[in-house]
N, C-alpha and C positions, 0 to 999 in steps of 0.2 A: 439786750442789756443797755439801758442809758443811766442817764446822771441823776438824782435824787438831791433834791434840794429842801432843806426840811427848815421851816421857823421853829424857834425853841427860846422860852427864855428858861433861864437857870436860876437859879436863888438860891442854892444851896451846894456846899463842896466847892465854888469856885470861882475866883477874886473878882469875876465880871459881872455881878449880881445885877439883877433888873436887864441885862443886856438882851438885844433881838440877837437871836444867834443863827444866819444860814451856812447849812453846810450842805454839800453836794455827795453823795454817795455815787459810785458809776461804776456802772458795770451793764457794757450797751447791747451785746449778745444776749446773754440770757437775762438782761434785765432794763426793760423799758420802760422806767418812767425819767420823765421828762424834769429839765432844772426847772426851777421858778425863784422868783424873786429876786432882789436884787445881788449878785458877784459882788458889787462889793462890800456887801454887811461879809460874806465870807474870809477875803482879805482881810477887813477888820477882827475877823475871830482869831486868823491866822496871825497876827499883829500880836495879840492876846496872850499865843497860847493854847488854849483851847484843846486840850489834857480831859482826857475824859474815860472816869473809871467804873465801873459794872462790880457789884462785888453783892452776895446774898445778904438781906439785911437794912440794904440800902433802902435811903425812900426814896419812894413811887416819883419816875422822873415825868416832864410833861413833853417826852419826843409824841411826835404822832408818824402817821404812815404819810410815805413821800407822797403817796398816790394822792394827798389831800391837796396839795399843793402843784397841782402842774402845773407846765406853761412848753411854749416854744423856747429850745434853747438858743442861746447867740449863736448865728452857725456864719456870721460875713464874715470872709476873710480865712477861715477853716476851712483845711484839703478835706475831702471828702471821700467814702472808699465806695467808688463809684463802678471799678470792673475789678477781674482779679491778678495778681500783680506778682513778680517773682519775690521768693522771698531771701533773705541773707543772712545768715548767720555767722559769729555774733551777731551784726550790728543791729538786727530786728528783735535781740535783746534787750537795747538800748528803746531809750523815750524817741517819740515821732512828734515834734514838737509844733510842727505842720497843723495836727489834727485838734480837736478839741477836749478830747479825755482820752487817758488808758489807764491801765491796771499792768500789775503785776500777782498771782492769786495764788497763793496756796494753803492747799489743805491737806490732813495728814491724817491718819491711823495708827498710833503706835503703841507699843505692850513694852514693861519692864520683864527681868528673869522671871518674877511670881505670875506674868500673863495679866497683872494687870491692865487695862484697856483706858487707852486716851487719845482725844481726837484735839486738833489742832487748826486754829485758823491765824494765817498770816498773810495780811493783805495792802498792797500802795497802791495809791489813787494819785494820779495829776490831772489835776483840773487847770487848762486854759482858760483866762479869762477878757484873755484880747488880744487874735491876731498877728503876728509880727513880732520882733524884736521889745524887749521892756528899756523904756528911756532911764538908762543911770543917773538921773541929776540925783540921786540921794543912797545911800548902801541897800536900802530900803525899797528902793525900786521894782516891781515882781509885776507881771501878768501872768502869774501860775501860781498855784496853790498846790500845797502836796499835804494827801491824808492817807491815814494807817488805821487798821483797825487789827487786833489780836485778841484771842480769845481761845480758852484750854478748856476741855471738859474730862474730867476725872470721875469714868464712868461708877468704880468703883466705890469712890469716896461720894458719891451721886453731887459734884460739885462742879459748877458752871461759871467761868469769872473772864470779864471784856474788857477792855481799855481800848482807847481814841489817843490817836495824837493827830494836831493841825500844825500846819509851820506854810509860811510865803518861801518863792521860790527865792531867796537872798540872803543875804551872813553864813551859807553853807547852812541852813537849819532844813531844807531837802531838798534831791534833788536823784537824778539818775544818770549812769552814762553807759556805755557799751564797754570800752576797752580802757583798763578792766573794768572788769564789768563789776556794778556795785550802786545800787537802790537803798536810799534812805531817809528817813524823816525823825530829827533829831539821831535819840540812842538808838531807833532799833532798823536794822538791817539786812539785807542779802546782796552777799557777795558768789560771784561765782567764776570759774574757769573753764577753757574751752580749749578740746582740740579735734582733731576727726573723728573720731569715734567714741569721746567722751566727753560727760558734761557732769561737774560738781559747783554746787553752790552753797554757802554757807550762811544759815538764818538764827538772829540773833536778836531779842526782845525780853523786856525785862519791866513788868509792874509791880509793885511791891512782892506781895510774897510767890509770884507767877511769873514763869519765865521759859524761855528757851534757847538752846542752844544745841544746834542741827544741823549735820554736815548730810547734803543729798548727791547722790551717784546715780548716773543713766547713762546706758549705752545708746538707748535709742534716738533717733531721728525725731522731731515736733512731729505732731499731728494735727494736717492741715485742714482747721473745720471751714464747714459749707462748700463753697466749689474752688476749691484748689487753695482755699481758706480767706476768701470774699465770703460772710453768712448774712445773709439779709434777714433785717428784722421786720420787714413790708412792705409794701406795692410802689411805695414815692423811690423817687429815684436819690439814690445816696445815702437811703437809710438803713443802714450795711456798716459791719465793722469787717478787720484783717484781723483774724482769729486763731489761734492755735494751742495748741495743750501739750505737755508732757507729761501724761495719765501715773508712769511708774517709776517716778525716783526713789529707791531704795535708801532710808534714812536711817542715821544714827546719831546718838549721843544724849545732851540732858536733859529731862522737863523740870521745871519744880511747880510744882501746885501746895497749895498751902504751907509754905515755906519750906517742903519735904522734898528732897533735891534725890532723882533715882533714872536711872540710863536705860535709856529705850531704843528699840529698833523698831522699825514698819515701814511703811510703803506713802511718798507723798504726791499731789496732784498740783500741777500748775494751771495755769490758764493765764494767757496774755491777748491782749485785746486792744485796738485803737480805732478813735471813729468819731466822726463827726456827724450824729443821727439823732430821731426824735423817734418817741410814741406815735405809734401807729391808732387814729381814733379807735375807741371803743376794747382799748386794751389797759386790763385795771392792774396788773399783775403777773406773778411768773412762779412754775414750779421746776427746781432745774435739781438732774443727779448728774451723782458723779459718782459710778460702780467699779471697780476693779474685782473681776469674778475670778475666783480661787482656780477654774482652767488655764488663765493666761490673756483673757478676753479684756478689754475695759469700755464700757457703754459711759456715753455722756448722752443727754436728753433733757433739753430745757421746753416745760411748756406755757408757752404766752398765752394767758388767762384772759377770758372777754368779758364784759359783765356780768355776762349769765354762766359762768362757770365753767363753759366749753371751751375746747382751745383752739386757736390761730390757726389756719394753715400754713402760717409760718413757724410755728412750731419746728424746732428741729435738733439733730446731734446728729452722733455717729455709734460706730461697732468695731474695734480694732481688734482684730486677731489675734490670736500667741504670739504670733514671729512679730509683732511690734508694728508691719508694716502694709500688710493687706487691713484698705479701712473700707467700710461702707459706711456712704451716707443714709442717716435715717429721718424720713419725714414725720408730718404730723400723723398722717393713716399707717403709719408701719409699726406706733407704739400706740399702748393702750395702760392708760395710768389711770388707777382708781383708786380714790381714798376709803381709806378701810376705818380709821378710827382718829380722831383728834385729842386736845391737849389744849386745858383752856388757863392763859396765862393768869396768874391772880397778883401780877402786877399792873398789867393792864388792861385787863377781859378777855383781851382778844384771843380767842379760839383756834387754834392751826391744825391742817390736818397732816401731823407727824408719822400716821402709820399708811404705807401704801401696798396697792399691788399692780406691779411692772411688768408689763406683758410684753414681750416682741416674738409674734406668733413664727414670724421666717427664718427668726435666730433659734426656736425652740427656746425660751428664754419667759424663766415665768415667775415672781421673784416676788417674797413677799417680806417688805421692806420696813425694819421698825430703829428708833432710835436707840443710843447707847444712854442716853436718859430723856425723858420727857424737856425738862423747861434747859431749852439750847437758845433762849431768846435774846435775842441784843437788846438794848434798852439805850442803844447811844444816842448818839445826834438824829439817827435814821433808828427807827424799827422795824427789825424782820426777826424772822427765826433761821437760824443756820445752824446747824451741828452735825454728828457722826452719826455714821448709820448702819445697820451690819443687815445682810438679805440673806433670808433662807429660801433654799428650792419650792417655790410650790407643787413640783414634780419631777424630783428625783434628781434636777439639774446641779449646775455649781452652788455654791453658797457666793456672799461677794462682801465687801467691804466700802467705806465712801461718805460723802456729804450730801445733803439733802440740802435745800434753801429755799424757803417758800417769803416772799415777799406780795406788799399788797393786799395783806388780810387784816 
């Protein structure tokens, strides 16, 4: 998982017209491509604004894929996750401002009373942009940048709709802290509470007629991925994030998709991640799930794609048990992921391969994985395809639920 930094100009929908516009997408675990270009055309967007909405209809925007654009990211001066480290809760809730990106990730699966089916993406991104303390001579001041991306899919209405929000880290337009806990970029946000055995957070997002409002509950402990939640994403040394997931927050409360406002419950996924790392040569892309299987199991499996389509030996995830708390790590040889059928966007050609089949022969686990609609494609500043997934047994096993995100194609 690294930082994605995309050129874009816009010329339509929004007041920066003719503008170079970089934005950094990051996510350094399961997704390594590398920033490029220059930080500060990004602050400049964040200056902006920089409001970015997805809706069917739209015209054909000119994002291309990050993977066009690498480079080495700025890493002087940025902690590095170098071994593995205790961790603490709250406060590893909270931003690590030390490092040079993290996230805060969730996705969700939710059904109203009729069983209607809707998948959910809400996501914060801080990007460092240098180092140390930002010098206040002006309100304006920021070496961090804060983005969001949200996104509902209404599998039954067959309807897919994304928004962008960019803001500097200054005037309160975003930011993160630990106690209380509370992550934000402008309007939309997650708050949440803490005590021994429980954890609730409350996410809240609002683009025109698309919206949410979601209160989440877990009894369980984080799940600490790679080794004791160090995941390395390759052989150089430091190129590693501190990683962890809460696979099964039990969620409730409103969606609205197409202005039609209806109360839903389901099951949401987090992931939290910090790091200061790069692309590993010769790695163009990434296919990562995230399963929660109807026994009580929840499998996460990201695979680093190499030019030639095979994957990394750094490929990896895990297999968490019912009881929440027996995990096994899983490598690149312990899954076997194969695409079964694609989905070729006719906004931007590009072809993704949204139907799979998920093998992990030691878990008895054989899963043949399709989307809750075909086009779950972003079109933002960054292009990838991300959306909800539902897996039936390919023999006789659980059934599952989850995200799929294939970037790099």
């Amino acid at each position: 998982m690294a930082a994605i930094c995309v050129l874009r100009l816009r010329h339509s929908r929004h007041p920066w017209r003719s503008a170079a516009i970089c934005v950094l997408r990051l996510r350094h675990s399961r997704h390594p491509w590398r920033s490029a270009l220059a930080s500060a055309s990004l602050l400049a967007l964040a200056a902006c604004g920089g409001d970015t909405h997805q809706r069917a209809g739209d015209e054909p925007t000119r994002n291309v894929s990050g993977a066009r654009f690498l480079g080495d990211p700025a890493t002087e001066g940025f902690a590095r996750a170098a071994g593995p480290r205790e961790f603490s809760f709250p406060a590893d809730h909270g931003q690590h401002a030390g490092f040079r990106t993290e996230w805060w990730y969730f996705t969700g699966n939710l059904r109203d009373a009729s069983s209607r089916r809707y998948g959910f993406e809400l996501t914060f991104f801080r990007i460092g942009l240098a180092a140390g303390a930002a010098p206040r001579e002006s309100a304006w001041g920021a070496n961090q940048v804060w983005m969001a991306h949200f996104a509902v899919t209404d599998a039954s209405g067959h309807r897919f709709v994304a928004a962008q929000r960019l803001a500097r880290d200054a005037l309160g337009l975003g930011g993160a802290r630990a106690v209380p806990f509370l992550v934000w970029v402008k309007d939309w946000s997650v708050e949440g509470a803490f005590d021994d055995d429980r954890t609730e957070f409350r996410l809240r997002a609002r683009d025109g007629e698309t919206a949410i409002d979601l209160r989440l509950e877990g009894s369980r402990a984080p799940v600490l991925q790679g080794d004791r939640g160090l995941d390395a994403k390759g052989p150089e040394p430091g190129n590693a994030s501190y990683y962890y997931s809460m696979p099964r927050l039990a969620a409730r409360g409103e969606l609205t998709a197409g202005g039609e406002s209806t109360e839903v419950t389901g099951l949401v996924w987090m992931d939290r991640e910090w790091s200061t790392s790069a692309l590993s040569e010769g790695i163009v892309g990434w296919d990562w799930f995230a399963l929660r299987l109807a026994d009580g199991r929840d499998l996460m499996f990201y695979r680093l794609r190499r030019e030639d389509g095979t994957a990394s030996e750094f490929s990896s995830g895990s297999l968490v048990d019912s009881d929440g708390i027996t995990t096994r790590r899983l490598g690149a040889s312990d899954v076997e992921a194969t695409a079964l059928g694609g989905w070729t966007s006719p906004e931007t050609g590009v072809r993704y391969p949204v139907r799979w089949r998920l093998r992990v022969p030691s878990a008895s686990l054989d899963l043949a994985i399709e989307p809750y609609i075909p086009n779950q494609e972003l079109t933002l500043s960054a292009r990838y395809w991300e959306g909800a997934v539902r897996a039936a047994p390919a023999d006789g096993g659980p059934e599952a639920e989850g995200y799929l995100e294939l970037a790099g194609y």
